[in-house]
mmCIF file of the N, C-alpha and C atoms, coordinates in Angstrom:
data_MODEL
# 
_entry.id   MODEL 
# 
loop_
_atom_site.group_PDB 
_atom_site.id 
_atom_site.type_symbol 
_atom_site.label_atom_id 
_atom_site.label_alt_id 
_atom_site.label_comp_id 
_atom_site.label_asym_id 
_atom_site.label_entity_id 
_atom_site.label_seq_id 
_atom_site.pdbx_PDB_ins_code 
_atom_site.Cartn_x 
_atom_site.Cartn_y 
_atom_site.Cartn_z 
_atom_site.occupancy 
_atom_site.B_iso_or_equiv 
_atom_site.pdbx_formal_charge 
_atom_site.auth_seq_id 
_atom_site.auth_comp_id 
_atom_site.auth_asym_id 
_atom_site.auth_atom_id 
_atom_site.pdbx_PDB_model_num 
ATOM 1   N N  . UNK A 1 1  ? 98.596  119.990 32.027 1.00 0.00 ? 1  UNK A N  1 
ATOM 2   C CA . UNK A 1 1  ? 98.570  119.350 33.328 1.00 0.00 ? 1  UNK A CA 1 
ATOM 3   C C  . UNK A 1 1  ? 99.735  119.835 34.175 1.00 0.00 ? 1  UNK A C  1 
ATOM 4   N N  . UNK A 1 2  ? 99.663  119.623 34.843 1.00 0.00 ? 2  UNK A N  1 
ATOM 5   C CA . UNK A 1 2  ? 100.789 120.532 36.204 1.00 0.00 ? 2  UNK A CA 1 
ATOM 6   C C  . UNK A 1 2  ? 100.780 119.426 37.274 1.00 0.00 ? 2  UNK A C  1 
ATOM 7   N N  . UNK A 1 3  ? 101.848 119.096 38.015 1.00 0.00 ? 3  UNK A N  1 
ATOM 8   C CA . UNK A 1 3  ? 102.873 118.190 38.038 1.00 0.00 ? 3  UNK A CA 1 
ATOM 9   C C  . UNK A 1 3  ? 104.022 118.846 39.611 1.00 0.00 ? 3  UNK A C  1 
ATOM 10  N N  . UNK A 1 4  ? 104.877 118.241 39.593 1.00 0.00 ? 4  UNK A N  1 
ATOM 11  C CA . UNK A 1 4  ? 106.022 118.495 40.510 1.00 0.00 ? 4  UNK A CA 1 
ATOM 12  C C  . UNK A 1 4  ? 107.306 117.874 40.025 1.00 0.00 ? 4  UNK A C  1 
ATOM 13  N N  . UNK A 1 5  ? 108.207 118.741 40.172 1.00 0.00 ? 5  UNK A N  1 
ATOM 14  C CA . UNK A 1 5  ? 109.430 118.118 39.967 1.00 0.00 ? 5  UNK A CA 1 
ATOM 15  C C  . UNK A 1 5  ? 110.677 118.578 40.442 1.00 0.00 ? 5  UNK A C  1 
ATOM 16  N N  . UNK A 1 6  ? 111.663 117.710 40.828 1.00 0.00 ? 6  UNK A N  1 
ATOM 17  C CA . UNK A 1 6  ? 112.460 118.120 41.884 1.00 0.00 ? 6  UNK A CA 1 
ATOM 18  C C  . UNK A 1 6  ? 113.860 119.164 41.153 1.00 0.00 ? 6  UNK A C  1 
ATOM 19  N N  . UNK A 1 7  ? 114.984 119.739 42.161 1.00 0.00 ? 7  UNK A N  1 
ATOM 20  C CA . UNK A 1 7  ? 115.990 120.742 42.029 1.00 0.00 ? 7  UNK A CA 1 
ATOM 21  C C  . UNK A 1 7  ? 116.514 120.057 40.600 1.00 0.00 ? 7  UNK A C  1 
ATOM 22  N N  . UNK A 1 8  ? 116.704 118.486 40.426 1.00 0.00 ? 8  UNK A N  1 
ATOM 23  C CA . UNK A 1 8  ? 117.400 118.373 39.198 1.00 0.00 ? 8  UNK A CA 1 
ATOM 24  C C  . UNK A 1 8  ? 116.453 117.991 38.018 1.00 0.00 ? 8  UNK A C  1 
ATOM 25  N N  . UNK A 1 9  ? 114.906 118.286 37.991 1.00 0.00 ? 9  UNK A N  1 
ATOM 26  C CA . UNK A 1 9  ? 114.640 117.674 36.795 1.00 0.00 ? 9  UNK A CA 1 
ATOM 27  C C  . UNK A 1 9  ? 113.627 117.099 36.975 1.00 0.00 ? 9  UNK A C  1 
ATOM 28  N N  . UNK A 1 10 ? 113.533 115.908 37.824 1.00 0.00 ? 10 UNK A N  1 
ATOM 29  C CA . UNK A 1 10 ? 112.901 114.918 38.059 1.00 0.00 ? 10 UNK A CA 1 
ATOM 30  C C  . UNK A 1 10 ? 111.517 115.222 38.393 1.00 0.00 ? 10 UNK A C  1 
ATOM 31  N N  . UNK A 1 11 ? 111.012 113.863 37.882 1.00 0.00 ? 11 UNK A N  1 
ATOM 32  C CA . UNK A 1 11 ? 109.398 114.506 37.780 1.00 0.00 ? 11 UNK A CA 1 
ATOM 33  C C  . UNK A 1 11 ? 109.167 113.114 39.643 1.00 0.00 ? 11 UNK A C  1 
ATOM 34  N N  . UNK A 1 12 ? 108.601 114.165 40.581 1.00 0.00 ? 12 UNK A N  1 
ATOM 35  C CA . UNK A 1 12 ? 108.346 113.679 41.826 1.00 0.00 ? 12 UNK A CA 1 
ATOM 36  C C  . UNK A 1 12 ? 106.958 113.225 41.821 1.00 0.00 ? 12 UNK A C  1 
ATOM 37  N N  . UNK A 1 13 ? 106.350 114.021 41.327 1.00 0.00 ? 13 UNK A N  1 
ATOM 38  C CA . UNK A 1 13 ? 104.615 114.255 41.058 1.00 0.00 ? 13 UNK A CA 1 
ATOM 39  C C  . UNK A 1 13 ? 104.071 114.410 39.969 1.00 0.00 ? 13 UNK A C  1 
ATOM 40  N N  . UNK A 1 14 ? 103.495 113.117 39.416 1.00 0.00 ? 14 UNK A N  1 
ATOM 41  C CA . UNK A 1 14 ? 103.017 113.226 38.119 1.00 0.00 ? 14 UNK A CA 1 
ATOM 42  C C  . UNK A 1 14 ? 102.255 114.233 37.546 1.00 0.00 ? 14 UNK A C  1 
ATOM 43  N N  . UNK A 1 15 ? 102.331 114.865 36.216 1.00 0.00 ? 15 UNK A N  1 
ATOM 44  C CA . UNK A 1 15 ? 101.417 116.125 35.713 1.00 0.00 ? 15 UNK A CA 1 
ATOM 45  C C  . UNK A 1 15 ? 100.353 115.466 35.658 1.00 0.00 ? 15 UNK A C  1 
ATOM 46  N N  . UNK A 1 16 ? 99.147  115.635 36.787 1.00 0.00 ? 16 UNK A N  1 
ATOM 47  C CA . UNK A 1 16 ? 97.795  115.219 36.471 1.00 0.00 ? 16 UNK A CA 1 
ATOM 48  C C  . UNK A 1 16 ? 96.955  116.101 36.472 1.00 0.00 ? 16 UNK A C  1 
ATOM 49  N N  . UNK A 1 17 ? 96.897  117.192 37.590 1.00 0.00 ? 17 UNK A N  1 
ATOM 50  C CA . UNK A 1 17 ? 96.613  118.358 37.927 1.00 0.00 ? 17 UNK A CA 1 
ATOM 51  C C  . UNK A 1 17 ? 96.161  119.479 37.069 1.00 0.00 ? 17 UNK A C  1 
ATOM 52  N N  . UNK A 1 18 ? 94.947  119.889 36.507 1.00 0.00 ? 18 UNK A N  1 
ATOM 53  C CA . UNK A 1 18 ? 94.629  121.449 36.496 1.00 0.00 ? 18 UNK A CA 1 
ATOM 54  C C  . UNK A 1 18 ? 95.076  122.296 36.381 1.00 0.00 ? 18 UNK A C  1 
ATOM 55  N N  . UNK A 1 19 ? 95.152  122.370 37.790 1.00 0.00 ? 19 UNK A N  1 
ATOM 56  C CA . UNK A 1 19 ? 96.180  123.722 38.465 1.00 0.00 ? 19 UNK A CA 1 
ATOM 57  C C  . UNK A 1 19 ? 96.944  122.917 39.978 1.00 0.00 ? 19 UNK A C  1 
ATOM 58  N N  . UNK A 1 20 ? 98.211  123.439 40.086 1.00 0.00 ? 20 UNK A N  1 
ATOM 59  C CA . UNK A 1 20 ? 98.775  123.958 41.168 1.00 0.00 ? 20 UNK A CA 1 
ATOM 60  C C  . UNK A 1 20 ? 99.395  124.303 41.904 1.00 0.00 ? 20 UNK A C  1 
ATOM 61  N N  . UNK A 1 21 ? 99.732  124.754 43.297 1.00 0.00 ? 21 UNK A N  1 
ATOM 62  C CA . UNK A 1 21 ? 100.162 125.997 43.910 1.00 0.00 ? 21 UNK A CA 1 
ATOM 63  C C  . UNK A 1 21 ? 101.266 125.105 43.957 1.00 0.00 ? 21 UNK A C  1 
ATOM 64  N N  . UNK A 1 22 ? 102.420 126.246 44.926 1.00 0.00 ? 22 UNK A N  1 
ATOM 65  C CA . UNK A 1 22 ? 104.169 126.050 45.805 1.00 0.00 ? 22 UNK A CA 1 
ATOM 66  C C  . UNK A 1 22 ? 103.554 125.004 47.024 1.00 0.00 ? 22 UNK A C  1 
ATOM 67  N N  . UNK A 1 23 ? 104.328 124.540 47.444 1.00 0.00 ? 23 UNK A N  1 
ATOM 68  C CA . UNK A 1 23 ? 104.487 123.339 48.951 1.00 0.00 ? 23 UNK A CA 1 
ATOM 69  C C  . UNK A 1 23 ? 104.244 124.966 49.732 1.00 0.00 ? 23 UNK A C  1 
ATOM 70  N N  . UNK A 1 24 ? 103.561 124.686 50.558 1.00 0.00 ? 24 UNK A N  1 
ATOM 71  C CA . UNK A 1 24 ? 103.551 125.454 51.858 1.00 0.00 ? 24 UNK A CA 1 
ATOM 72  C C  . UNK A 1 24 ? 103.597 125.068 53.113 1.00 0.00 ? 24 UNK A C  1 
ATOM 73  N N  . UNK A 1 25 ? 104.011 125.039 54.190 1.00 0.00 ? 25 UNK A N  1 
ATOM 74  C CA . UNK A 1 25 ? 104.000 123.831 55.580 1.00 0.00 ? 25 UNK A CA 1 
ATOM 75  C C  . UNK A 1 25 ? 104.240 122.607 55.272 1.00 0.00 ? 25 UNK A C  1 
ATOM 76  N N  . UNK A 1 26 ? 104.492 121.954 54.188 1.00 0.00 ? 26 UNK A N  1 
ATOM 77  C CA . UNK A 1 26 ? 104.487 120.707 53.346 1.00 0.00 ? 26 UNK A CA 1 
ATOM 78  C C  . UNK A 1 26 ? 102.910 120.286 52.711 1.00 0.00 ? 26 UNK A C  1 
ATOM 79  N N  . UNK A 1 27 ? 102.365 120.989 52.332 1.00 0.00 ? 27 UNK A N  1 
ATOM 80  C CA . UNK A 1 27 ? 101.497 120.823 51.694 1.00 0.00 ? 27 UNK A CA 1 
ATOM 81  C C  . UNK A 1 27 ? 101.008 122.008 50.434 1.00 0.00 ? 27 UNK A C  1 
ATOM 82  N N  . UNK A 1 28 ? 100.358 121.600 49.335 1.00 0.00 ? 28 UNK A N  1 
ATOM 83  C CA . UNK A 1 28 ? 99.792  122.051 47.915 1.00 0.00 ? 28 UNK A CA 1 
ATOM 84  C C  . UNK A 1 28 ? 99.084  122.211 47.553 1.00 0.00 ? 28 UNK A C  1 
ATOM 85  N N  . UNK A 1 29 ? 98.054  122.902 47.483 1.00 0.00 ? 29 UNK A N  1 
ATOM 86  C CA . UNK A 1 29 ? 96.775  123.121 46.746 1.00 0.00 ? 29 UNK A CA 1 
ATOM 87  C C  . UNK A 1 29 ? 96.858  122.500 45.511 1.00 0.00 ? 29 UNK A C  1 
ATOM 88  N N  . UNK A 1 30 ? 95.687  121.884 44.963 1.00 0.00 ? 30 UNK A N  1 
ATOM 89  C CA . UNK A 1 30 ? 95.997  121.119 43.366 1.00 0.00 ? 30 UNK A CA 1 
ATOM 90  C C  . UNK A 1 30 ? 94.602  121.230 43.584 1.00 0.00 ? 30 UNK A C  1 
ATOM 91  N N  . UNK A 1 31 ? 94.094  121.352 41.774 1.00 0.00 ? 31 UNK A N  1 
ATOM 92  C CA . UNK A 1 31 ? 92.540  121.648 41.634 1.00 0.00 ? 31 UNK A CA 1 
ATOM 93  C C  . UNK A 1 31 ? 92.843  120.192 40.171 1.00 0.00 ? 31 UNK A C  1 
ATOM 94  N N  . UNK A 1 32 ? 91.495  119.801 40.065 1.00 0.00 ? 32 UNK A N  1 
ATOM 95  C CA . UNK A 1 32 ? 91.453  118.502 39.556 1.00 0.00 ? 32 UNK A CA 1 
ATOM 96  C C  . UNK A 1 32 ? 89.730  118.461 39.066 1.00 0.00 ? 32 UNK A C  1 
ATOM 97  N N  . UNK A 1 33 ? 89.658  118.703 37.803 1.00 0.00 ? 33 UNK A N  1 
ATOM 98  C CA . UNK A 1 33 ? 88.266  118.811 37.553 1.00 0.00 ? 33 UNK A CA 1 
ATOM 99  C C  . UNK A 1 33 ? 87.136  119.817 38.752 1.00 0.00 ? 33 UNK A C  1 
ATOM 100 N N  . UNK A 1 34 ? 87.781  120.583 38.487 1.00 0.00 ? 34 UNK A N  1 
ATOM 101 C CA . UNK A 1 34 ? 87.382  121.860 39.180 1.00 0.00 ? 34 UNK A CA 1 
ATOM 102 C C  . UNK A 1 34 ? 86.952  121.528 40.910 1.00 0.00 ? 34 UNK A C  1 
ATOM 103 N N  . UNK A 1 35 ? 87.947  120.415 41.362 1.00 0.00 ? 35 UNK A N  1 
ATOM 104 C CA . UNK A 1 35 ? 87.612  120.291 42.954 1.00 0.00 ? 35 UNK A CA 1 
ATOM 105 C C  . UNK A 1 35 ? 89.410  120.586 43.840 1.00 0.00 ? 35 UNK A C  1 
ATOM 106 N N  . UNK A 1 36 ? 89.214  121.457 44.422 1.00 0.00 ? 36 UNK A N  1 
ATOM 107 C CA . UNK A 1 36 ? 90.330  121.532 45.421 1.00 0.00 ? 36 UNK A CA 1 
ATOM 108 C C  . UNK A 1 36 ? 90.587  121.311 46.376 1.00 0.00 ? 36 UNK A C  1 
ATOM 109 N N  . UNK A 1 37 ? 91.897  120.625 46.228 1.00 0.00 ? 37 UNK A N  1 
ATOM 110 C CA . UNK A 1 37 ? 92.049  120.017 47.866 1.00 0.00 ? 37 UNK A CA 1 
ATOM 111 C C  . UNK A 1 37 ? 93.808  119.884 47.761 1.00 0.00 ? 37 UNK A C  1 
ATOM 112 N N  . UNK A 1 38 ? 94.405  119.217 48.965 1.00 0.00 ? 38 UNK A N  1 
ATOM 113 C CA . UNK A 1 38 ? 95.828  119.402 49.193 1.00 0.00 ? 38 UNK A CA 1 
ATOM 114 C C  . UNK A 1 38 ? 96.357  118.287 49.261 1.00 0.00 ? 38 UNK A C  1 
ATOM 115 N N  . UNK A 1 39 ? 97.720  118.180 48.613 1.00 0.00 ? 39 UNK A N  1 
ATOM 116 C CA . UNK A 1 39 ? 98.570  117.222 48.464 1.00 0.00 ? 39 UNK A CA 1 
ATOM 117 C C  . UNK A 1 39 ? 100.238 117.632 49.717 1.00 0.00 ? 39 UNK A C  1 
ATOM 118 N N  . UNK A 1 40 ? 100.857 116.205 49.724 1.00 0.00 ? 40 UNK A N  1 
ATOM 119 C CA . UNK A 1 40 ? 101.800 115.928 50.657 1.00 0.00 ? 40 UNK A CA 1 
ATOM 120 C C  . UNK A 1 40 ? 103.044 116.219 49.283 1.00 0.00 ? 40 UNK A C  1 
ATOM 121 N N  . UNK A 1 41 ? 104.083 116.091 50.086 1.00 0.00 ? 41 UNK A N  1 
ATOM 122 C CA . UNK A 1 41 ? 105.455 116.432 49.132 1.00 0.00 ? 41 UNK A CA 1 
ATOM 123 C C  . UNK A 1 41 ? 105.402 114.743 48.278 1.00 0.00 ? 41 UNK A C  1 
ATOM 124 N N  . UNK A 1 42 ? 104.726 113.977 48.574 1.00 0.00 ? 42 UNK A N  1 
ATOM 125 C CA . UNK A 1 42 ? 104.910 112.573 48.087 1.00 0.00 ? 42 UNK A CA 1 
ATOM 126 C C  . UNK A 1 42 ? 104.108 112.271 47.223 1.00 0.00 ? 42 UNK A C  1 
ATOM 127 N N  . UNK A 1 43 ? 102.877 113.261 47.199 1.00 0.00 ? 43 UNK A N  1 
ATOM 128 C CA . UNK A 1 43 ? 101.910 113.393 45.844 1.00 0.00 ? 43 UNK A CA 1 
ATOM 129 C C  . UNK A 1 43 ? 100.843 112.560 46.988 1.00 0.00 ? 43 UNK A C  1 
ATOM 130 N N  . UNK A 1 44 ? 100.578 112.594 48.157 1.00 0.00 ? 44 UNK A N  1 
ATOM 131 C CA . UNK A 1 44 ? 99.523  111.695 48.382 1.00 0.00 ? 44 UNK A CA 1 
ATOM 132 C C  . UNK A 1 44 ? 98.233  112.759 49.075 1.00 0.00 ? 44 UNK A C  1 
ATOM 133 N N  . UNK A 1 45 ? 96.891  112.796 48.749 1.00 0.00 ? 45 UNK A N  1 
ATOM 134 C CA . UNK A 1 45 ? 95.857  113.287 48.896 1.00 0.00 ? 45 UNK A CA 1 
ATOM 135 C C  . UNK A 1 45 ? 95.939  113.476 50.591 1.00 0.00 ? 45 UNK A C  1 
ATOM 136 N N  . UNK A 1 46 ? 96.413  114.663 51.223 1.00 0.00 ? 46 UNK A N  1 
ATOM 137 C CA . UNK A 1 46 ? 96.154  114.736 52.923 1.00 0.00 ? 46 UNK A CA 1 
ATOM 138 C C  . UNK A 1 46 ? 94.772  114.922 53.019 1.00 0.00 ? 46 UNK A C  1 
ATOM 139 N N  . UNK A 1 47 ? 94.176  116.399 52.065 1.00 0.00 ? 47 UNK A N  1 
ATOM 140 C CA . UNK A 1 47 ? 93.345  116.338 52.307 1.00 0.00 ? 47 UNK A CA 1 
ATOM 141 C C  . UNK A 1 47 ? 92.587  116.270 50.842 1.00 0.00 ? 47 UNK A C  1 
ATOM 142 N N  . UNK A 1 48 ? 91.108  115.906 50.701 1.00 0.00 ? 48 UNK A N  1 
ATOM 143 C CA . UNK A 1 48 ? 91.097  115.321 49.207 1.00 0.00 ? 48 UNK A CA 1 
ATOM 144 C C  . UNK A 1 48 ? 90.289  116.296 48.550 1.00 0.00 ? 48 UNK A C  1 
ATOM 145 N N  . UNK A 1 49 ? 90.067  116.063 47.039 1.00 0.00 ? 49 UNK A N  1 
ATOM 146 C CA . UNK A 1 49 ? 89.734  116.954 45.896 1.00 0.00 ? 49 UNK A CA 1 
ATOM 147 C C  . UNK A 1 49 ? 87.889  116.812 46.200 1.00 0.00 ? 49 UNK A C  1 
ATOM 148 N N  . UNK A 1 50 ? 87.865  117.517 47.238 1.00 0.00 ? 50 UNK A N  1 
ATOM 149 C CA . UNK A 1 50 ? 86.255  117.567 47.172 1.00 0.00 ? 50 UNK A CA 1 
ATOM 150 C C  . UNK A 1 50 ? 85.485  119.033 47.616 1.00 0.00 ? 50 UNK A C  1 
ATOM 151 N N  . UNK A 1 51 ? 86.474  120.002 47.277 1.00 0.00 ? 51 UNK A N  1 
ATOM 152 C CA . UNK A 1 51 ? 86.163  121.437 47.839 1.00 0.00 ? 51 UNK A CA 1 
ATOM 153 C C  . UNK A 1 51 ? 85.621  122.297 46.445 1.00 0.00 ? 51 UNK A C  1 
ATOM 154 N N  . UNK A 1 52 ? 84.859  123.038 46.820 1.00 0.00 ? 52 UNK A N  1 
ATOM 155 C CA . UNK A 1 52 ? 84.475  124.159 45.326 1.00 0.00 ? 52 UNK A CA 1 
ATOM 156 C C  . UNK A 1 52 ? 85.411  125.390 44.955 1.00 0.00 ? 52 UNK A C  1 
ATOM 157 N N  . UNK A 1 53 ? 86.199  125.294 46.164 1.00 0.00 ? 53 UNK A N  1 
ATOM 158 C CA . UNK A 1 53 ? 87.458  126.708 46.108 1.00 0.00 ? 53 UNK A CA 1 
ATOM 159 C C  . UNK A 1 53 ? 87.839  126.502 47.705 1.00 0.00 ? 53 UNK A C  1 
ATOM 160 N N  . UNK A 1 54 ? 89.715  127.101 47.128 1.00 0.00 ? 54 UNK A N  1 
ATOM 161 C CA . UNK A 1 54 ? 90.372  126.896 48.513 1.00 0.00 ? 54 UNK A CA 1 
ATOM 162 C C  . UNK A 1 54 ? 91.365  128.160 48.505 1.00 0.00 ? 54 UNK A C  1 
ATOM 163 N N  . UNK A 1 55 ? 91.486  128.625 49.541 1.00 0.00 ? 55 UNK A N  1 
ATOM 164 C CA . UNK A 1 55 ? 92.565  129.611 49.764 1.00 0.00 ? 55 UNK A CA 1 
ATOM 165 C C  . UNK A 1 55 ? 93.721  128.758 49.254 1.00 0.00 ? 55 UNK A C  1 
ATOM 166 N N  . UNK A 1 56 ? 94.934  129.188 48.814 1.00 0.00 ? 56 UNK A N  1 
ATOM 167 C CA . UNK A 1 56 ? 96.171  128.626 48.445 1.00 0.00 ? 56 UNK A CA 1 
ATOM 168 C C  . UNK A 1 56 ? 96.972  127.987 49.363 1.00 0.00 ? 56 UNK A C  1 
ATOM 169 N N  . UNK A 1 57 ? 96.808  128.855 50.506 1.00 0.00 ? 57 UNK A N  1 
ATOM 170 C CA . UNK A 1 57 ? 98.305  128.499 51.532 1.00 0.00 ? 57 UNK A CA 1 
ATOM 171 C C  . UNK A 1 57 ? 97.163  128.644 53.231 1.00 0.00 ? 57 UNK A C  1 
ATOM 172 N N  . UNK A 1 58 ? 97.851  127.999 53.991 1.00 0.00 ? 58 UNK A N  1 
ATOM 173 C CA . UNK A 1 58 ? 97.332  127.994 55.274 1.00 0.00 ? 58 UNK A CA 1 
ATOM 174 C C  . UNK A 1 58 ? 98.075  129.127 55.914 1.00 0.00 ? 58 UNK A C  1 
ATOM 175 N N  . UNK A 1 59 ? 97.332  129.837 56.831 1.00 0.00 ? 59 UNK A N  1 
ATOM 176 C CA . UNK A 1 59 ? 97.514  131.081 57.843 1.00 0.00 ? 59 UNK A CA 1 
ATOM 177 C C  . UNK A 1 59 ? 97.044  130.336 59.285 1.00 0.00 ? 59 UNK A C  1 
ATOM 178 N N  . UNK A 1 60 ? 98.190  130.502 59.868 1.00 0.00 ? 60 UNK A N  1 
ATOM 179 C CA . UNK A 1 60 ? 97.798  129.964 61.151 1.00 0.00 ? 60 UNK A CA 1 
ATOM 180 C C  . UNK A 1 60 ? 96.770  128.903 61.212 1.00 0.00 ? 60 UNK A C  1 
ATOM 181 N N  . UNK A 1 61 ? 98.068  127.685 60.803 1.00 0.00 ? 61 UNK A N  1 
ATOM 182 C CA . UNK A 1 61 ? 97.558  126.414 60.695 1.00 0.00 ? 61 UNK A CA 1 
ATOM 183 C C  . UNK A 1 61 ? 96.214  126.183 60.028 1.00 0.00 ? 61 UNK A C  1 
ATOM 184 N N  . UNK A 1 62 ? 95.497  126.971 59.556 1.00 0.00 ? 62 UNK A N  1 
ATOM 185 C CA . UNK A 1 62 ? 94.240  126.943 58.775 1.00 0.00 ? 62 UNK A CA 1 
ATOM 186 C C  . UNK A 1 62 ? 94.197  127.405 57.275 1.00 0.00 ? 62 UNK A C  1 
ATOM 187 N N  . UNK A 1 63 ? 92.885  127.005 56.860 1.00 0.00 ? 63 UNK A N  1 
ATOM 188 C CA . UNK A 1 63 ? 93.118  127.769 55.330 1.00 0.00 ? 63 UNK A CA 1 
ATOM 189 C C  . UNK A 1 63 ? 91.184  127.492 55.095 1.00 0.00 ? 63 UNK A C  1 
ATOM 190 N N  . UNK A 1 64 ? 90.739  128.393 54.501 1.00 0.00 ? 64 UNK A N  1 
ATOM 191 C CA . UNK A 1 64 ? 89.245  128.571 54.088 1.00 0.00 ? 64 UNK A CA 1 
ATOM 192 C C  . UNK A 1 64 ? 89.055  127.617 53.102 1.00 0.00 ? 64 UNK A C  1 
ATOM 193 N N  . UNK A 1 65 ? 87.792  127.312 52.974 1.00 0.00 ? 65 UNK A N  1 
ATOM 194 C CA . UNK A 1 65 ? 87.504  125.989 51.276 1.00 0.00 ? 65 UNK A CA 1 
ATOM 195 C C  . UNK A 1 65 ? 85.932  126.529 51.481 1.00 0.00 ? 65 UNK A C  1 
ATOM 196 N N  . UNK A 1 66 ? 85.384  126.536 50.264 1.00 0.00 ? 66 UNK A N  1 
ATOM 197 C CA . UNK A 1 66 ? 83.794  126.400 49.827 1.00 0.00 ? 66 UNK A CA 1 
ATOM 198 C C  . UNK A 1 66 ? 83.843  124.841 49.744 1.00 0.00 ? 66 UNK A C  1 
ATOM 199 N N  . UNK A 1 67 ? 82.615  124.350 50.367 1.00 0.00 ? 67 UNK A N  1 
ATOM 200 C CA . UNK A 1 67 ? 81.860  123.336 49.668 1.00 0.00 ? 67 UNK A CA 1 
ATOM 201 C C  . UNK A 1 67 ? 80.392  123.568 49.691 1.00 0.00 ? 67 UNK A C  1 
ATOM 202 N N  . UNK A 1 68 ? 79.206  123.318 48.899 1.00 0.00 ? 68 UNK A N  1 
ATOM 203 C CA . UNK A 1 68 ? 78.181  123.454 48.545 1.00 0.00 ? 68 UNK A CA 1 
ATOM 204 C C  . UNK A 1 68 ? 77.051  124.748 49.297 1.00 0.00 ? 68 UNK A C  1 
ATOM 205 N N  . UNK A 1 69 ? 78.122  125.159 48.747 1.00 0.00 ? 69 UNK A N  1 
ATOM 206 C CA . UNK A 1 69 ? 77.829  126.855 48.738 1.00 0.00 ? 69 UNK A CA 1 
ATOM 207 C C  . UNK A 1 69 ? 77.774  127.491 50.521 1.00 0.00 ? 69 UNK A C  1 
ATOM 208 N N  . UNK A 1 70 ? 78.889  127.003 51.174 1.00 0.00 ? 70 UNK A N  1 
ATOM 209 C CA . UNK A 1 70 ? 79.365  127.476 52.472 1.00 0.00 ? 70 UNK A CA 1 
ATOM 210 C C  . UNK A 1 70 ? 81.134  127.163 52.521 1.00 0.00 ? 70 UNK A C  1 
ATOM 211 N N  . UNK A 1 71 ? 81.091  128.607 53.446 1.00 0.00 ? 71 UNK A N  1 
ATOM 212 C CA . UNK A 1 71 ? 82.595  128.619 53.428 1.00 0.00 ? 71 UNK A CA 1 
ATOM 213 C C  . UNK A 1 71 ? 82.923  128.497 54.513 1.00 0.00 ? 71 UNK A C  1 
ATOM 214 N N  . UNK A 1 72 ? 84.119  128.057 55.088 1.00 0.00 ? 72 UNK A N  1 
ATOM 215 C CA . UNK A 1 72 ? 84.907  127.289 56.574 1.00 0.00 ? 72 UNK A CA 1 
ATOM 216 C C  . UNK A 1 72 ? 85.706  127.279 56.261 1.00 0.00 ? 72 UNK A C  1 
ATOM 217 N N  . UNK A 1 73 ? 86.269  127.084 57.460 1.00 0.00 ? 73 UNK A N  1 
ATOM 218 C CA . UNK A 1 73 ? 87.741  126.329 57.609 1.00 0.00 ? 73 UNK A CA 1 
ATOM 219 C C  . UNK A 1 73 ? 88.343  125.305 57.851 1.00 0.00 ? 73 UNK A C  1 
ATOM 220 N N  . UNK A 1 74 ? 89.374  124.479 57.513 1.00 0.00 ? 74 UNK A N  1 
ATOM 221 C CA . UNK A 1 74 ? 89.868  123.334 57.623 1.00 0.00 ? 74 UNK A CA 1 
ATOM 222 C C  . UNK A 1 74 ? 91.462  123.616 58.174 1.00 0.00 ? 74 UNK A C  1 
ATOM 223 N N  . UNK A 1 75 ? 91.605  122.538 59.231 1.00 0.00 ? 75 UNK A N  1 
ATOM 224 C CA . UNK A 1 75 ? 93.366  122.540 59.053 1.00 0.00 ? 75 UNK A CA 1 
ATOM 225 C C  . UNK A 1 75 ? 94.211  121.449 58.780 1.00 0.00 ? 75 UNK A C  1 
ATOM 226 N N  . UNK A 1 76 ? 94.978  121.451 58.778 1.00 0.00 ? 76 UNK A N  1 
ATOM 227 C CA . UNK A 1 76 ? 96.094  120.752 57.756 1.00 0.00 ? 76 UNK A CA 1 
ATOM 228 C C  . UNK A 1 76 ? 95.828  119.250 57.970 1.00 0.00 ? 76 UNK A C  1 
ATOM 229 N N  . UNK A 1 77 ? 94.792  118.368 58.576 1.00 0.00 ? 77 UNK A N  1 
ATOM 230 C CA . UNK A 1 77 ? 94.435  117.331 58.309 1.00 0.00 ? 77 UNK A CA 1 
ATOM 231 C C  . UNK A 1 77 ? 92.756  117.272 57.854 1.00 0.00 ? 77 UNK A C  1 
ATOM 232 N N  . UNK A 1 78 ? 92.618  118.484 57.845 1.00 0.00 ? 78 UNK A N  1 
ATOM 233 C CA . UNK A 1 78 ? 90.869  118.372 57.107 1.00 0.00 ? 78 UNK A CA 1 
ATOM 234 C C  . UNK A 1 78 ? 89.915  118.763 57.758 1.00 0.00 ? 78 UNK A C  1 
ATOM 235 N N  . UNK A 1 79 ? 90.321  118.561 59.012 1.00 0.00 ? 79 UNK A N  1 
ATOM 236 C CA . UNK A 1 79 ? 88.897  118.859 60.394 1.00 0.00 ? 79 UNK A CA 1 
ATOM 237 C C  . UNK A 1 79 ? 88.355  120.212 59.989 1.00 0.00 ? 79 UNK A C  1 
ATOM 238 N N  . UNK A 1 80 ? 87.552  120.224 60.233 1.00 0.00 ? 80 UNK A N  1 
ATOM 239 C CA . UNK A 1 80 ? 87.056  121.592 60.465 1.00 0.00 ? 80 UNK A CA 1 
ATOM 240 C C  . UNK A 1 80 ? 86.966  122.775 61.957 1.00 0.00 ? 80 UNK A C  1 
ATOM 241 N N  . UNK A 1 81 ? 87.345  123.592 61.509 1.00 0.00 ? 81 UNK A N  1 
ATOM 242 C CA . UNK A 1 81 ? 88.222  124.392 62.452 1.00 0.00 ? 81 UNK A CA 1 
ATOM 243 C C  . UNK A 1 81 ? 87.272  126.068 63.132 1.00 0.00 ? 81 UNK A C  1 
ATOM 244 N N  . UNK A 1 82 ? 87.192  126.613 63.975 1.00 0.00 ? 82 UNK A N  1 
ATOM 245 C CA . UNK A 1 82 ? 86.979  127.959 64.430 1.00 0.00 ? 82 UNK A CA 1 
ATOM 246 C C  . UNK A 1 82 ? 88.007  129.064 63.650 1.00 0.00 ? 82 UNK A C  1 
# 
């Protein structure tokens, strides 16, 4: 399980996680029974575990996700984006 934990040790974000990525813009990719979605530095779901695959990190405020077999974009609160 994979987790977060801070400069001294400390576990910030419980190991519940799959897989997942570095903080980027303040947010994390985390995969969770094979659904991906992004977490806050506080461990709280911004946007939630209901994607089939996600790019790692956002590019100009956006980042790509599959869900049921179409791919888009979302930005850093979920909307869906151009």
């Amino acid at each position: 399980r994979w987790g977060f934990v801070d400069k001294a040790g400390k576990i910030i974000i419980q190991p519940k996680y799959d897989l997942a990525w570095d903080f980027s813009g303040g947010l994390a990719m985390v995969v969770l029974r094979k659904k991906y979605g992004f977490i806050d530095e506080s461990g709280n779901e911004v946007i939630p575990l209901t994607y089939n695959y996600a790019d790692f990190s956002f590019q100009n405020g956006k980042v790509q996700v599959k869900q049921n077999g179409r791919y888009f974009y979302i930005d850093k609160t979920g909307k869906e984006v151009k």
